[in-house]
LOPA-568409 format. One record per residue: residue number from 1; residue in three letters; x, y, z of N, C-alpha, C in turn. Coordinates in nm, 3 decimals. Atoms other than C-alpha are relative to their C-alpha. Layout:
<seq:NUM | type:ALA | n_px:X | n_py:Y | n_pz:Z | ca_px:X | ca_py:Y | ca_pz:Z | c_px:X | c_py:Y | c_pz:Z>
...
***
This chain:
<seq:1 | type:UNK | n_px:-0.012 | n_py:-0.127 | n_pz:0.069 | ca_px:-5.047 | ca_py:0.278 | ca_pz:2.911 | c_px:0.046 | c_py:-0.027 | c_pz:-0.143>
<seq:2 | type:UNK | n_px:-0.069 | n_py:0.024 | n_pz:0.175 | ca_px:-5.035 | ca_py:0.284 | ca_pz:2.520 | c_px:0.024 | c_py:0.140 | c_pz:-0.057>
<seq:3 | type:UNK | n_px:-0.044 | n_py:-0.155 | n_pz:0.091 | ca_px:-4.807 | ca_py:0.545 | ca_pz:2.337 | c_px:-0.035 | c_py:-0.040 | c_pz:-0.125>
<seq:4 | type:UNK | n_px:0.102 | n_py:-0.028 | n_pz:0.147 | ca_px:-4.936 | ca_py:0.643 | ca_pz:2.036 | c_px:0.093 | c_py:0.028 | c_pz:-0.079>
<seq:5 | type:UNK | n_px:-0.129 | n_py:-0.036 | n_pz:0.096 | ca_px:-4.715 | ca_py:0.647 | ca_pz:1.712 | c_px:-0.096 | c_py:0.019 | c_pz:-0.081>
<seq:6 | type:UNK | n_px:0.069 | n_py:-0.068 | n_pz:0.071 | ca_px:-4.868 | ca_py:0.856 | ca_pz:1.435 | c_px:0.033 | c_py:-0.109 | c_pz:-0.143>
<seq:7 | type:UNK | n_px:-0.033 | n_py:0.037 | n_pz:0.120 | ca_px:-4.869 | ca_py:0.704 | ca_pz:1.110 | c_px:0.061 | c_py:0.028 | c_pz:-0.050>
<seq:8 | type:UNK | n_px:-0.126 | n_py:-0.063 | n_pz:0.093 | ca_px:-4.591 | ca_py:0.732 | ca_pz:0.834 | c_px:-0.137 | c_py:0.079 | c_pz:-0.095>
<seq:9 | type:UNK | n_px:0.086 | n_py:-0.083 | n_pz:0.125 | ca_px:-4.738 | ca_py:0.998 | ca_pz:0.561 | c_px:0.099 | c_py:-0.103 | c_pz:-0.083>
<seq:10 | type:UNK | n_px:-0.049 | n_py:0.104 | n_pz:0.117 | ca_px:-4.745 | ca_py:0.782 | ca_pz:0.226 | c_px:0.123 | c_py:0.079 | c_pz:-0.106>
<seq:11 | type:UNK | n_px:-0.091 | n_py:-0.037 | n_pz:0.081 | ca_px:-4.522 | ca_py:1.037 | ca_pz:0.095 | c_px:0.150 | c_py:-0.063 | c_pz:0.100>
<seq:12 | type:UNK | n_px:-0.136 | n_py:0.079 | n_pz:-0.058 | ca_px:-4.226 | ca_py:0.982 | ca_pz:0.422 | c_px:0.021 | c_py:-0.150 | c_pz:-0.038>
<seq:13 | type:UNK | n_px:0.007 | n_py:0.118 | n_pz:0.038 | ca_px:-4.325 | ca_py:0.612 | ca_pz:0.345 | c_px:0.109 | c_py:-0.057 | c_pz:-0.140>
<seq:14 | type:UNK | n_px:-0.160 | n_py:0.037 | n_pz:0.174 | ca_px:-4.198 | ca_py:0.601 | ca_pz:-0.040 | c_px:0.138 | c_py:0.082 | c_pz:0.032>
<seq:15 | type:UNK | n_px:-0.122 | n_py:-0.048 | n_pz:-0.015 | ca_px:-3.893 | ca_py:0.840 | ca_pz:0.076 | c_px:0.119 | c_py:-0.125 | c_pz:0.056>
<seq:16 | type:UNK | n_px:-0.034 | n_py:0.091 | n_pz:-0.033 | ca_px:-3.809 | ca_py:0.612 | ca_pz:0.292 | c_px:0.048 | c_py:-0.162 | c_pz:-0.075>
<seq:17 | type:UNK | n_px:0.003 | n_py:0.150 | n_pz:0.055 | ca_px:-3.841 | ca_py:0.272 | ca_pz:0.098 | c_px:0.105 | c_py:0.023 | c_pz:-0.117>
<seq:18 | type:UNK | n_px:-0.090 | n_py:-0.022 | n_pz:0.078 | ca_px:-3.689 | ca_py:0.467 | ca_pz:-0.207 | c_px:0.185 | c_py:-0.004 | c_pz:0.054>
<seq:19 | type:UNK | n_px:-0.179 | n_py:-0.001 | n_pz:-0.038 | ca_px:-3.343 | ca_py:0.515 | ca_pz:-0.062 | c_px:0.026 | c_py:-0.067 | c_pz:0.077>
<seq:20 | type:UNK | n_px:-0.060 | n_py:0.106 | n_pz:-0.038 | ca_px:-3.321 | ca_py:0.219 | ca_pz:0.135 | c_px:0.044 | c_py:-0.082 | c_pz:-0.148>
<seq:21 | type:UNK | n_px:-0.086 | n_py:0.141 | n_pz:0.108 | ca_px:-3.331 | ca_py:0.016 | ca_pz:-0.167 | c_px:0.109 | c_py:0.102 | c_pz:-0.129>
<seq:22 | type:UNK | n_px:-0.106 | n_py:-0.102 | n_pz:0.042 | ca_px:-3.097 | ca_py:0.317 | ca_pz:-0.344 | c_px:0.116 | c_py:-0.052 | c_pz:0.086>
<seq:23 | type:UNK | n_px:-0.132 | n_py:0.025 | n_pz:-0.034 | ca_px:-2.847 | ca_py:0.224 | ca_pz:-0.098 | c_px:0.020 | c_py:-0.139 | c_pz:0.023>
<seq:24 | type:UNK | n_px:-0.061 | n_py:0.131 | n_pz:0.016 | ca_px:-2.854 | ca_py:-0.174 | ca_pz:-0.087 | c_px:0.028 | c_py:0.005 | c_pz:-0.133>
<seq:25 | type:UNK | n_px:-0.031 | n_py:0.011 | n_pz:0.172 | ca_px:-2.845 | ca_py:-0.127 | ca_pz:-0.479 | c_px:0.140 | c_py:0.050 | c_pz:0.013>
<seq:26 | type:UNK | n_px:-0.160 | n_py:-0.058 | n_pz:-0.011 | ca_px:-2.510 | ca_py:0.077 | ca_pz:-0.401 | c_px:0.107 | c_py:-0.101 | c_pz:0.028>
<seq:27 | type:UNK | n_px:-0.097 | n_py:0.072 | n_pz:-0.122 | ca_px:-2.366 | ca_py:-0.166 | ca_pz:-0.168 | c_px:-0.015 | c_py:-0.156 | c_pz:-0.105>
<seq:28 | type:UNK | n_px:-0.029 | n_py:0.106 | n_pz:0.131 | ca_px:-2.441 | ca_py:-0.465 | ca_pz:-0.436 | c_px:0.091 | c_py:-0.004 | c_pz:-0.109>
<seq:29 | type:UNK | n_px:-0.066 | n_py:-0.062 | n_pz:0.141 | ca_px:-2.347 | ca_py:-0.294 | ca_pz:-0.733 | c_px:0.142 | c_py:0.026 | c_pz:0.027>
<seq:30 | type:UNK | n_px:-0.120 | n_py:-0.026 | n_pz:0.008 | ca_px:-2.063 | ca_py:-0.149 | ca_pz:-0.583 | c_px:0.115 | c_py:-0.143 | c_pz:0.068>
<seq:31 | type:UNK | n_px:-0.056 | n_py:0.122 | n_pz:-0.026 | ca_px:-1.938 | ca_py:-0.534 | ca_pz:-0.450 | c_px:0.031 | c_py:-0.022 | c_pz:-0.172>
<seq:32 | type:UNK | n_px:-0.078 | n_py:0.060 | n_pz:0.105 | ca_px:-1.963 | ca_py:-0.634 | ca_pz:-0.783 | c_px:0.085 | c_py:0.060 | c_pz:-0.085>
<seq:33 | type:UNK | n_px:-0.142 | n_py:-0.111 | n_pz:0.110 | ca_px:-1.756 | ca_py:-0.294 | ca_pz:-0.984 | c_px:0.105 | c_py:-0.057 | c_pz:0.083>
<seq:34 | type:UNK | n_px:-0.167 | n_py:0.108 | n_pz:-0.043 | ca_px:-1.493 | ca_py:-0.413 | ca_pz:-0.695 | c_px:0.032 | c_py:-0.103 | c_pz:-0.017>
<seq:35 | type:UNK | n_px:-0.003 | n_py:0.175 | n_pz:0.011 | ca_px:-1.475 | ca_py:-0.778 | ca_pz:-0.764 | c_px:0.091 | c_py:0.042 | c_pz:-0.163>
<seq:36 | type:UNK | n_px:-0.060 | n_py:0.002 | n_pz:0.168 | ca_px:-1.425 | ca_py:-0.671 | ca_pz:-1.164 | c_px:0.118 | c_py:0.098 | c_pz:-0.001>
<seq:37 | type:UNK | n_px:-0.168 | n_py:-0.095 | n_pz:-0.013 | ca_px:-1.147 | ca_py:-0.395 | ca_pz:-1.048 | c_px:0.092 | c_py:-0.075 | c_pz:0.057>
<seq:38 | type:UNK | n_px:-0.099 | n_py:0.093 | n_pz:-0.051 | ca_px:-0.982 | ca_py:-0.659 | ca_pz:-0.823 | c_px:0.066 | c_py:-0.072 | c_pz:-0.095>
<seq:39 | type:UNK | n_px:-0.054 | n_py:0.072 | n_pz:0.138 | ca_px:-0.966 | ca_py:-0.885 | ca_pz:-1.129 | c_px:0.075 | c_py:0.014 | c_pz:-0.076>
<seq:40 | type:UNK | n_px:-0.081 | n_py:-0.072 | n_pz:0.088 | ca_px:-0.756 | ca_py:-0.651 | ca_pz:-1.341 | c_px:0.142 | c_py:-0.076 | c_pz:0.078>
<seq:41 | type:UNK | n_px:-0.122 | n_py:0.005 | n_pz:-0.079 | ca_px:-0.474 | ca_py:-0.695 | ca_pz:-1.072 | c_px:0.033 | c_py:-0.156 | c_pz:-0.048>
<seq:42 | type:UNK | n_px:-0.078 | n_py:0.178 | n_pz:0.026 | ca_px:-0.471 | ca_py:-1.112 | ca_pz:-1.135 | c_px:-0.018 | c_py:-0.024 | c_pz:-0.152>
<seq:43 | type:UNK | n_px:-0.021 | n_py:0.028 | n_pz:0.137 | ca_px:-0.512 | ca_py:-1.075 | ca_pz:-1.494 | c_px:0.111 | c_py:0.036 | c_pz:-0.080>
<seq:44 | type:UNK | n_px:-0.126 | n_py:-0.038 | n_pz:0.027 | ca_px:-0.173 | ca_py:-1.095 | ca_pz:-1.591 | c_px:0.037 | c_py:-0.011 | c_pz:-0.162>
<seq:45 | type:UNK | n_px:-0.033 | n_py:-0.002 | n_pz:0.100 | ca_px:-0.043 | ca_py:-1.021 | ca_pz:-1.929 | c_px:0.131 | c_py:-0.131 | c_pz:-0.057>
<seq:46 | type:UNK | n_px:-0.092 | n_py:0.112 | n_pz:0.051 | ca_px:0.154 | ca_py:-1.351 | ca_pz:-2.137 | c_px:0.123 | c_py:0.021 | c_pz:0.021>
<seq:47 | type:UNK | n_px:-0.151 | n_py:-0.034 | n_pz:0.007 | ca_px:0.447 | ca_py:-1.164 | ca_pz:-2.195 | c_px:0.105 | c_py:-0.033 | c_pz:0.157>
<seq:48 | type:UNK | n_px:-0.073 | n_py:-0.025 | n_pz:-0.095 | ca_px:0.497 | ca_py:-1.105 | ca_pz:-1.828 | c_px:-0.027 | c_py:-0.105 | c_pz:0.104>
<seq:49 | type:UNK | n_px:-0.021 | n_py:0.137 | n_pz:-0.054 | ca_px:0.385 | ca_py:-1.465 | ca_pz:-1.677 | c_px:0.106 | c_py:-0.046 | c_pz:-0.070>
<seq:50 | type:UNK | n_px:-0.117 | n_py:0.051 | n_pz:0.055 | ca_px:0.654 | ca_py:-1.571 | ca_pz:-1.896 | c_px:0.137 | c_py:0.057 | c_pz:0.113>
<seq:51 | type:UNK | n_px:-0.148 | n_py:-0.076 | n_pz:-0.066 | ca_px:0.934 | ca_py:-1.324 | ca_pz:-1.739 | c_px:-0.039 | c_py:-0.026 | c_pz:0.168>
<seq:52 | type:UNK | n_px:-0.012 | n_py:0.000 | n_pz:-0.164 | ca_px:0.788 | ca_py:-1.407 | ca_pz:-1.364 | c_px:0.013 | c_py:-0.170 | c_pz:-0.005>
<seq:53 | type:UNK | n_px:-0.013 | n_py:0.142 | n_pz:-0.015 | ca_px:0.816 | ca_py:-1.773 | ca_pz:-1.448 | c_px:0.164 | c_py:-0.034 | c_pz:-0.015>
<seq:54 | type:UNK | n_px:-0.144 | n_py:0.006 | n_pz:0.057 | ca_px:1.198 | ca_py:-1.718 | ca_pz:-1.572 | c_px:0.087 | c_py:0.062 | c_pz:0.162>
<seq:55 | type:UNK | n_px:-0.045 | n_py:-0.048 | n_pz:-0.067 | ca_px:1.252 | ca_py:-1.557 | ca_pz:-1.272 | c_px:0.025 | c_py:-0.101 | c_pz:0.157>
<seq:56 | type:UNK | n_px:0.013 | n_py:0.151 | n_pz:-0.067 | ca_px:1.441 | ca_py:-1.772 | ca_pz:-1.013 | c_px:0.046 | c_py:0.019 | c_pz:0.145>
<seq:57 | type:UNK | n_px:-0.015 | n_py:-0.051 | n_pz:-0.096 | ca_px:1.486 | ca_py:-1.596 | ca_pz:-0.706 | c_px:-0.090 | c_py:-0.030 | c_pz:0.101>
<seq:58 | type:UNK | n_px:0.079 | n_py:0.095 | n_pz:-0.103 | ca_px:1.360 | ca_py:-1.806 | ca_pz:-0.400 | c_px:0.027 | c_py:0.101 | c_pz:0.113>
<seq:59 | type:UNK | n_px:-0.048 | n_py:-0.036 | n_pz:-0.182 | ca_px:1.340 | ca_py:-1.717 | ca_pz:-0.021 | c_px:0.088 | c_py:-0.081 | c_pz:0.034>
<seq:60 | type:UNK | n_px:-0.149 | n_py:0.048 | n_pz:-0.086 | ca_px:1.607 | ca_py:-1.958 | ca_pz:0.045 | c_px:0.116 | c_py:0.072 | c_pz:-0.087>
<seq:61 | type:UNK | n_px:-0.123 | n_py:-0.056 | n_pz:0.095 | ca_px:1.861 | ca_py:-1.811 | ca_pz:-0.205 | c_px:0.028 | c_py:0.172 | c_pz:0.056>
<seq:62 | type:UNK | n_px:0.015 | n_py:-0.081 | n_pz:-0.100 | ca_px:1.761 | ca_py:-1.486 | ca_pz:0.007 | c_px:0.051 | c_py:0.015 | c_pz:0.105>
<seq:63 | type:UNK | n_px:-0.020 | n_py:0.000 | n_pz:-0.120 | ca_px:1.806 | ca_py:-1.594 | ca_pz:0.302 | c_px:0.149 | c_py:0.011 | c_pz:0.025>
<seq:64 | type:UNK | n_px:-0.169 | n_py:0.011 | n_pz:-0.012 | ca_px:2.181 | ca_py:-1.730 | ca_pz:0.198 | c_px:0.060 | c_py:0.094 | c_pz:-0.003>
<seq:65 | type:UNK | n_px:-0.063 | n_py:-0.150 | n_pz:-0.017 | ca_px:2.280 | ca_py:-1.380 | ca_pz:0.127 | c_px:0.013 | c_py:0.031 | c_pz:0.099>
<seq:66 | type:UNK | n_px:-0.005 | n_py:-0.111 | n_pz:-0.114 | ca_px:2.188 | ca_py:-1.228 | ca_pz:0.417 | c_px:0.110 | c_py:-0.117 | c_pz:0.089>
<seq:67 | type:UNK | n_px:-0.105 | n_py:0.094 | n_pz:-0.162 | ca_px:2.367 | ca_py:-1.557 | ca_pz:0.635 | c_px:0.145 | c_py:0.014 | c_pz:-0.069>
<seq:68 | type:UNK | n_px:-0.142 | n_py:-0.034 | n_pz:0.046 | ca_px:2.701 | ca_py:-1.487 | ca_pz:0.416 | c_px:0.008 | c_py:0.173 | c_pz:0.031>
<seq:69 | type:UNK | n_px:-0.027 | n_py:-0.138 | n_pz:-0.018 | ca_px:2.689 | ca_py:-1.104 | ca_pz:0.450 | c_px:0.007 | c_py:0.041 | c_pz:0.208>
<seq:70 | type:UNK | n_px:-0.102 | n_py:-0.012 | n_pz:-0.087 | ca_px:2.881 | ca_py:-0.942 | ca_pz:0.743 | c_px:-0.116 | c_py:0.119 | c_pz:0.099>
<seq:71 | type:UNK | n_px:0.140 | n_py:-0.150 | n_pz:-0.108 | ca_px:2.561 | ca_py:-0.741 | ca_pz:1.025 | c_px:0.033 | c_py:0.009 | c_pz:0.087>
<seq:72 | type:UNK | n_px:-0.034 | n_py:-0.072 | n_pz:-0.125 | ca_px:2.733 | ca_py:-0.699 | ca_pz:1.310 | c_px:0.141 | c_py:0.080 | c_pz:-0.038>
<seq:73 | type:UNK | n_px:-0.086 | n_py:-0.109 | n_pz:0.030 | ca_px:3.013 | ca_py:-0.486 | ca_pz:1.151 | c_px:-0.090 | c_py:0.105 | c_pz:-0.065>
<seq:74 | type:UNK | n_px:0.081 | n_py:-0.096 | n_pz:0.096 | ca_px:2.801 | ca_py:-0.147 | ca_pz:1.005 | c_px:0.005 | c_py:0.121 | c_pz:0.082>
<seq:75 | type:UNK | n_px:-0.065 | n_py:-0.193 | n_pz:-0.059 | ca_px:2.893 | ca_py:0.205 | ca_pz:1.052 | c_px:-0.146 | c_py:0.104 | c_pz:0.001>
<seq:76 | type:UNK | n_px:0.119 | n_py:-0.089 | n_pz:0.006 | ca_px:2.584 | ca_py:0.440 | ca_pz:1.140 | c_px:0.023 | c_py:0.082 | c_pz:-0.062>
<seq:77 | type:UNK | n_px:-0.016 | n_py:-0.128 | n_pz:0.119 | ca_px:2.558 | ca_py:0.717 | ca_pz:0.830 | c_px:-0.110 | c_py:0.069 | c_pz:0.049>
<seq:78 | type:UNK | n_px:0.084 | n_py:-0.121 | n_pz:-0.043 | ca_px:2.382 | ca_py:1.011 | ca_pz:0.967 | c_px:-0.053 | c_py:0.096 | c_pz:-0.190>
<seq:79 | type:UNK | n_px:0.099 | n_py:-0.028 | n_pz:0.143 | ca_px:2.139 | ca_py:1.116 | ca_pz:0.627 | c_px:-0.025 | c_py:0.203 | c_pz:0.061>
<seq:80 | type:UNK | n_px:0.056 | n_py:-0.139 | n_pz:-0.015 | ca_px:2.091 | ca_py:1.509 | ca_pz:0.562 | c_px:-0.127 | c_py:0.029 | c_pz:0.080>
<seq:81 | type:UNK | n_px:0.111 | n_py:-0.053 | n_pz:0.000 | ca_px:1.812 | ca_py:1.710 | ca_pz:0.731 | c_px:-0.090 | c_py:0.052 | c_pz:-0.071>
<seq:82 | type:UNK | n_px:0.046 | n_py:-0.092 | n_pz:0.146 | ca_px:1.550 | ca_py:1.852 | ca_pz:0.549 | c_px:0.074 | c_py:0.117 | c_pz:-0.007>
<seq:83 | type:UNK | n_px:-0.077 | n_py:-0.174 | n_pz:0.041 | ca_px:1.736 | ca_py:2.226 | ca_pz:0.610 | c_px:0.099 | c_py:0.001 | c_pz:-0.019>
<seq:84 | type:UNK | n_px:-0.152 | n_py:-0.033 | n_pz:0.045 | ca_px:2.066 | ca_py:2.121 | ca_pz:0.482 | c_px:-0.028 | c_py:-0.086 | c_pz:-0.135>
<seq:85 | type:UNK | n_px:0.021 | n_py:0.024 | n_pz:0.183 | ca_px:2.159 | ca_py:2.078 | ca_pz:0.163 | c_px:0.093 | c_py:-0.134 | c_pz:-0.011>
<seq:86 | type:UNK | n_px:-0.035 | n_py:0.125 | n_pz:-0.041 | ca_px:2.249 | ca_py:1.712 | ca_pz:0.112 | c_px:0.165 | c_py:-0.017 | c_pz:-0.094>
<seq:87 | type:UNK | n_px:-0.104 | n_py:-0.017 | n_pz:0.029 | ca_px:2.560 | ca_py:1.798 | ca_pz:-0.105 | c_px:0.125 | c_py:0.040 | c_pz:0.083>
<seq:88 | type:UNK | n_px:-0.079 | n_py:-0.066 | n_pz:-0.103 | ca_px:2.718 | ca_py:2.011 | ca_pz:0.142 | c_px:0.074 | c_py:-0.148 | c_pz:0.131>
<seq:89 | type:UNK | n_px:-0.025 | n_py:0.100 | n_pz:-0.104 | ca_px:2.684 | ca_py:1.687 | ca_pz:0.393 | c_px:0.058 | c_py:-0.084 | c_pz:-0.033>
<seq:90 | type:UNK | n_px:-0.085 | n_py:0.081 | n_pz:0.061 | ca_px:2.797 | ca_py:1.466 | ca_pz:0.144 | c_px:0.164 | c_py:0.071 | c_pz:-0.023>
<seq:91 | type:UNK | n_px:-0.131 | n_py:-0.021 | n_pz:0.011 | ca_px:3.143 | ca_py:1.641 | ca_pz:0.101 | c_px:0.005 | c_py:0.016 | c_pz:0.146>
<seq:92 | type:UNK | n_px:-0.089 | n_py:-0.015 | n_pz:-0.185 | ca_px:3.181 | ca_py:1.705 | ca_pz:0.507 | c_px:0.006 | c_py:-0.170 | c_pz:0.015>
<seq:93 | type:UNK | n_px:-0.046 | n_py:0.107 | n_pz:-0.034 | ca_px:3.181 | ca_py:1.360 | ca_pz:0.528 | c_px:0.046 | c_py:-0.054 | c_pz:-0.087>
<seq:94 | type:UNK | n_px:-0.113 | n_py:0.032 | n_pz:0.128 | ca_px:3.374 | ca_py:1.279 | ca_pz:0.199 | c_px:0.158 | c_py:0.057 | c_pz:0.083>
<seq:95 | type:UNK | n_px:-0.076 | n_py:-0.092 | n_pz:-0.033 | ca_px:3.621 | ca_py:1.515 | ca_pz:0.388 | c_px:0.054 | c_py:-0.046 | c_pz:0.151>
<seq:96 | type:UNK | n_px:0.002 | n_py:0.089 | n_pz:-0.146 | ca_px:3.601 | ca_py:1.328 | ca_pz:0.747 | c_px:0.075 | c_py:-0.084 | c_pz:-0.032>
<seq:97 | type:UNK | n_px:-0.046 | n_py:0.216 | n_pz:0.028 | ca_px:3.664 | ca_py:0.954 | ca_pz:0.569 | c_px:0.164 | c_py:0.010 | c_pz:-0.042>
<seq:98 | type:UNK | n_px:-0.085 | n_py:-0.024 | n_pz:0.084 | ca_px:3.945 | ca_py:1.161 | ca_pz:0.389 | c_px:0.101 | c_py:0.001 | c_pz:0.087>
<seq:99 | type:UNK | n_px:-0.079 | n_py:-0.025 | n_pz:-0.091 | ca_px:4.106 | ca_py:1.290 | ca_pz:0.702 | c_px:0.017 | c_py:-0.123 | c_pz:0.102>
<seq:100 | type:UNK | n_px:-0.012 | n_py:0.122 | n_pz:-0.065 | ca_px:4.033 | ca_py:0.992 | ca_pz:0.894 | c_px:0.118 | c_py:-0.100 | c_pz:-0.054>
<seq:101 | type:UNK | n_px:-0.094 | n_py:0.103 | n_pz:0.081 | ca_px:4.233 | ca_py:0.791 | ca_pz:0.620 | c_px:0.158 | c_py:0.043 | c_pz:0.016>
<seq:102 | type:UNK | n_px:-0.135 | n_py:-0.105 | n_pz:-0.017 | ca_px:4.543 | ca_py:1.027 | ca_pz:0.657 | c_px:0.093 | c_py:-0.052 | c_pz:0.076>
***
């Protein structure tokens, strides 16, 4: 049994062909505008390779902080809600630490 497929009309034909290659042209074109927008990001200005080269802050010098600083002593601070007004919360507990201290 042979099914029968009608011919493309030469007009669906060019529709077709036109906007395939419309959208690999997209998908090219738009590789290479991203490639030249990525670029911006590693093209770093003199001034400021200078000031990231001056800059001398390692991950081990990091790390030593945190192994000298004190994490199993830390007091949970309960942060305003959005429907209170974060002044108000800040003096009730200005007012707590106050009475607490007493």
């Amino acid at each position: 049994m042979k099914v029968f497929f009608p011919p493309f009309h030469p007009l669906l034909y060019l529709f077709i062909c036109f906007t395939g290659v419309e959208g690999i042209l997209y998908l090219i074109g738009g590789s290479f505008g991203l490639r030249e927008f990525a670029q911006i990001r590693y093209d770093v200005d003199p001034a400021l390779k200078e000031k990231l080269k001056q800059n001398t802050v390692t991950l081990e010098s990091e790390y030593e902080k945190l192994e000298k600083s004190d994490l199993d002593n830390w007091e949970n601070i309960r942060g305003p809600r959005l429907w209170e007004d974060s002044r108000t919360v800040q003096k009730q507990r200005r007012e707590a630490v106050r009475l607490k201290t007493e």
